[in-house]
N, C-alpha and C positions, 0 to 999 in steps of 0.2 A: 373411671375404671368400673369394672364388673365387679359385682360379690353375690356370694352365694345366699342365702338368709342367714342369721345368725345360729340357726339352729340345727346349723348341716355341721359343725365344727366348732375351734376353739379359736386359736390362736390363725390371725388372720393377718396375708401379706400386700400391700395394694402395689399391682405393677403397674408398669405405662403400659396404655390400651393401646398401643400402637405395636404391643410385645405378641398381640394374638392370644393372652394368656387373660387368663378370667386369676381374681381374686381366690384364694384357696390357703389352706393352712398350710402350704409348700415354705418352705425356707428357706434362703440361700444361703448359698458358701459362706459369709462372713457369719452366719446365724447357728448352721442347723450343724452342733459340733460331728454329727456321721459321716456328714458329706463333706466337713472338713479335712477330718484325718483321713477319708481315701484320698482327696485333691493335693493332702500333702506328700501321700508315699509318692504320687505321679509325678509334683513338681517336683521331691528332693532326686529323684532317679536322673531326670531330664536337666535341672539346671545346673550350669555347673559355679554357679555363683552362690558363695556360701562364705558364711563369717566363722573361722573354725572347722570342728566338724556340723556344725548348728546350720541347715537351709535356710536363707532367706525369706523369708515368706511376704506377702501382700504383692511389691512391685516383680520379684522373681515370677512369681505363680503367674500372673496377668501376663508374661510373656511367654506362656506357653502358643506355640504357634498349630494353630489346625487346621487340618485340609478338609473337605466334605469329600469322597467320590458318592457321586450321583446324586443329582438334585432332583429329586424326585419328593413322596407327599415326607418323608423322612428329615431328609436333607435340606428344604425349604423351613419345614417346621423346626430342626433343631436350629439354626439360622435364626427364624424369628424369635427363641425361646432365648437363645445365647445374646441374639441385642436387647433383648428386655433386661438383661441383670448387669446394671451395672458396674457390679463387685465380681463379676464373672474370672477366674484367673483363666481364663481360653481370648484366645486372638483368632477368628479365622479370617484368612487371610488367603485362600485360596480352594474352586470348589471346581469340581471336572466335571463337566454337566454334555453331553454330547449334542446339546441343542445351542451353542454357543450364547454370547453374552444376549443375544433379541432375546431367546427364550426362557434364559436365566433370570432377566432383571423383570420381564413382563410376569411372566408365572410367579415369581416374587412377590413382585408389590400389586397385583390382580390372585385371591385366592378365592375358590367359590364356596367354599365351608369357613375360612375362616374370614371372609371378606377384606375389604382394603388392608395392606399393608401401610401403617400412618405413618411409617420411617419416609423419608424421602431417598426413592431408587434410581438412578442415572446410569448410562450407557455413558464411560468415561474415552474410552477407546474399543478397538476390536478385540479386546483381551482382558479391560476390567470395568466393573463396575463398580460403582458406590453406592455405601447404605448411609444416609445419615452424614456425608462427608467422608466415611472410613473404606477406601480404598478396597476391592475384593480382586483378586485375579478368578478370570475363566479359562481352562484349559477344556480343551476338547479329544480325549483319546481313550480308545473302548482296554488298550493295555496298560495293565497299571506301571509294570514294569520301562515304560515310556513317560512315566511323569516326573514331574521336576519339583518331585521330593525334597533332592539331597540338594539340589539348588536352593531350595525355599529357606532350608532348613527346619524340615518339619517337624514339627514332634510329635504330636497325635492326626492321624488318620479315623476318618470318622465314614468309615466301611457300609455304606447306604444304598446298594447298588441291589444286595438281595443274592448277586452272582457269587460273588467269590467269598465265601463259608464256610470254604475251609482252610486247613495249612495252607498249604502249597496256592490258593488263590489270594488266601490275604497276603500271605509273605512274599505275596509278588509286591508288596506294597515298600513291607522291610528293605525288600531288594534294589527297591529305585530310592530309599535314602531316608526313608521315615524310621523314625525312632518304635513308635507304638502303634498298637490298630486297636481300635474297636468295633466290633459287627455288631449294626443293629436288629440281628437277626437269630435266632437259635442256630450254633456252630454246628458243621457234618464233623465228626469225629473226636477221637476221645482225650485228642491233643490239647484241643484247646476248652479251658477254663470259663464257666458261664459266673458269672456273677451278677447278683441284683438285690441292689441298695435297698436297705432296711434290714438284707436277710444273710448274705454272706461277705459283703463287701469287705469287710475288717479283714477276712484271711486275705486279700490281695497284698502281694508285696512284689519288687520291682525283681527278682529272681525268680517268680515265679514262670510268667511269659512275657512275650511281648506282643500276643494277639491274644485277647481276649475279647468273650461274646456276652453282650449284656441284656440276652435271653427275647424271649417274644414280650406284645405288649399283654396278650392272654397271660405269660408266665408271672409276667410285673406287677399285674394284678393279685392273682391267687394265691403266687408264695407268702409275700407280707402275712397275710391275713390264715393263708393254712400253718402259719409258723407258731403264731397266737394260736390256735386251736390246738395245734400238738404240745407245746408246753404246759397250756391251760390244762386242758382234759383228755389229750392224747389220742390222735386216729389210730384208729383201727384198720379202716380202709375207708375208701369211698371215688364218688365218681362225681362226674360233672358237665356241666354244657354252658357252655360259651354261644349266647346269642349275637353274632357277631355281624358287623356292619361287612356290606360287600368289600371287596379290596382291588385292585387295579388287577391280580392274578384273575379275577375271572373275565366275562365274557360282556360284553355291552350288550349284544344281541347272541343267540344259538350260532355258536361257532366250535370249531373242533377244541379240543382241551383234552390231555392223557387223565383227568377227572371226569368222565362224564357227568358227573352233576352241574360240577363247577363249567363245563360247556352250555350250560342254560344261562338264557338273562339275567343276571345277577339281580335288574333292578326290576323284574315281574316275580320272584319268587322266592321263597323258602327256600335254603339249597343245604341237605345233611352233607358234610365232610367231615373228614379226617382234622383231629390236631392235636400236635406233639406235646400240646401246652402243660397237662395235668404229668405226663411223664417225666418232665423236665422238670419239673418242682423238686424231685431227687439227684437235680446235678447241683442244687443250691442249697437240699435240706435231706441228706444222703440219706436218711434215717426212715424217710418215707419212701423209700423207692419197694413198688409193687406194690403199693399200697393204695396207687390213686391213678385214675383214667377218665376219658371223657371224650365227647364229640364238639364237633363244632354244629351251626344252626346259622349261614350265612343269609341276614335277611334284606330286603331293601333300604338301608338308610345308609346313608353314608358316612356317617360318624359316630361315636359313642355304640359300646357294646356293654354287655353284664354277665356275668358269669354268675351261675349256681350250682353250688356245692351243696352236695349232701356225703355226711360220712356218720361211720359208727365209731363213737370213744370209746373210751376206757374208762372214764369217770360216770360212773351212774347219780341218777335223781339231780340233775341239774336241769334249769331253767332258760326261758330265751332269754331273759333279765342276765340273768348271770353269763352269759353267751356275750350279750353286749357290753354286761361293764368288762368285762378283757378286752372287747376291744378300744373303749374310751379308755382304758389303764395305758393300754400300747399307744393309744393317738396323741396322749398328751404325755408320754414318755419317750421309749427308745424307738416308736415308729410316729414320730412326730414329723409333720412336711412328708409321710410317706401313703400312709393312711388314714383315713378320715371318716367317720361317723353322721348319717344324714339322719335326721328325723322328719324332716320335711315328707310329704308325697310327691315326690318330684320324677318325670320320666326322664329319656333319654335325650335329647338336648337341652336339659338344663347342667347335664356333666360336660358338654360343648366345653372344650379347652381347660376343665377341669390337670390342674400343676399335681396334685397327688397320684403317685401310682394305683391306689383303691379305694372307692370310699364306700364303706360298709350303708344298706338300706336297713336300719336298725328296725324298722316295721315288718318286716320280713323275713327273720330271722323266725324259724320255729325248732321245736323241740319234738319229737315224735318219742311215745313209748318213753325210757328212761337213758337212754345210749345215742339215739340218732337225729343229728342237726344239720338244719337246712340252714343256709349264707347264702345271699344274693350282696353282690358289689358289684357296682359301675368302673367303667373307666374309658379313658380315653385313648 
């Protein structure tokens, strides 16, 4: 397996190198009690196997049944990330890929950023394939309202496609037979509920929706880590820029795009955009909302970005020092396997498959004046 140096973190998890997953102070479901009790409201809602009023838990949760739509750079990685853990309570069990199972199993176990797939992938018939021996189905259909959900008996949808974002396109999902949706996307409208672990996930409960969005990977980054800062020393306001790796929405070559920037070479240039990331921090931490903004900075590399914050507090005569012990208080307490602390000088692919949502560059971290601090965090 991979690991980081001892000095980027604490508490350290060793997966199988065949999971795509680098060593990190990530924890899993049997370990990291935050990510237990969301995984429990999920499975008490969904199974209907129960001792009492009291859920089941261990072999119930493991039988939660998942679908992927769209296997794409999303859907392939949470695939790899879900065979790595094998205390995982998720089964998937079926994924819609519109390039059928040649494209599914190849693009699989051949990736170019995260290299070989070490599971063993097979093309088992015209409709599934196997990881490892464990059976996948492939459907092939651009409406979701045509998938064989309610057949499968699905329980969570894992909404990867980018398209359907909102109500009425994820609940086409509801419609054909799925219990739950999750978007791996920021939600269009004010229906649906974003949430992201570390920061709001506790309010979920199974009356609340049944499609919820579990925000960008820019948001997954920042909120952790702007949530420490406002409890600590409290924003004021501030702004941000996300040095972000190109992504599949732009252009390989100058081609038309309703962005004109994002219409240039993605992989010859610098490219200023738009993004929602720092706004959306107030659909998870309501408290900040107007408070924080930011651009994007799409640059050539293909994985790993960083975000930098700078904001003005509320707390004066504070230090970079005291900036970072919040955030080693938070990494080795209630943002533990979320966020993580590097002292290393390390660049941007050494966060390569990096399992925490943010890991603070503790050397980097400044203090301006007596009110205004700069955060740089990696992530992937």
């Amino acid at each position: 397996s991979h690991s980081f140096p001892t000095q980027c973190g604490s508490k350290r998890l060793e997966v199988p190198e065949f999971s795509g997953l680098k060593s990190t102070s990530c924890v899993t479901y049997a370990i990291n009690a935050r990510e237990s009790s969301f995984y429990d409201v999920v499975a008490a809602q969904l199974s209907t196997k129960r001792t009492g009023s009291t859920p089941v838990r261990g072999e119930t949760v493991a039988k939660l049944k998942v679908a992927i739509n769209g296997f794409g750079r999303i859907g392939r990685n949470f695939l790899r990330c879900w065979h790595g853990r094998k205390d995982s309570p998720l089964e998937v069990i079926v994924v819609n890929d519109s390039g059928g199972v040649k494209n599914a199993s190849h693009l699989l176990k051949y990736d170019s950023m995260l290299g070989t797939f070490k599971a063993e992938v097979k093309i088992l018939n015209n409709e599934t394939i196997t990881v490892d021996g464990k059976p996948i189905k492939v459907v092939s259909s651009r409406d979701p309202l045509k998938l064989p959900w309610a057949e499968l008996g699905i329980d969570i949808v894992i909404e990867g496609t980018g398209v359907f974002v909102d109500g009425p396109g994820a609940g086409k999902h509801l419609q054909a037979g799925a219990k739950k949706v999750i978007i791996t996307a920021p939600a269009k409208g004010a229906d649906i509920p974003t949430y992201v672990i570390g920061v709001n996930e506790q309010d979920y409960g199974h009356e609340v929706a049944d499609i919820i969005s579990n925000a960008s990977c820019t948001t997954n980054c920042l909120a952790p880590f702007a949530k420490v800062l406002d409890e600590e020393f409290g924003i004021v306001k501030g702004t941000m820029t996300t040095t972000h790796s190109y992504t599949g929405d732009q252009r390989l070559l100058d081609a038309s795009h309703r962005d004109l920037r994002r219409a240039r070479a993605a992989a010859l240039n610098i490219v200023p955009t738009s993004t929602g990331a720092a706004k959306a921090v107030s659909l998870v931490l309501p408290q900040l909302k107007g408070k924080l903004n930011g651009i994007a900075l799409r640059v050539p590399t293909p994985n790993v970005s960083v975000v930098d914050l700078v904001v003005n507090v509320a707390k004066k005569g504070i230090s970079a020092e005291d900036v970072n012990a919040a955030f080693r208080k938070a990494a080795e307490g209630p943002l533990k396997g979320i966020l993580d602390v590097c002292d290393v000088p390390l660049v941007s692919v050494d966060f390569r498959c990096s399992d925490v949502s943010t890991t603070i560059d503790s050397s980097l971290t400044m203090v301006m004046g007596d009110d205004m601090v700069k955060v740089v965090a990696w992530y992937d």
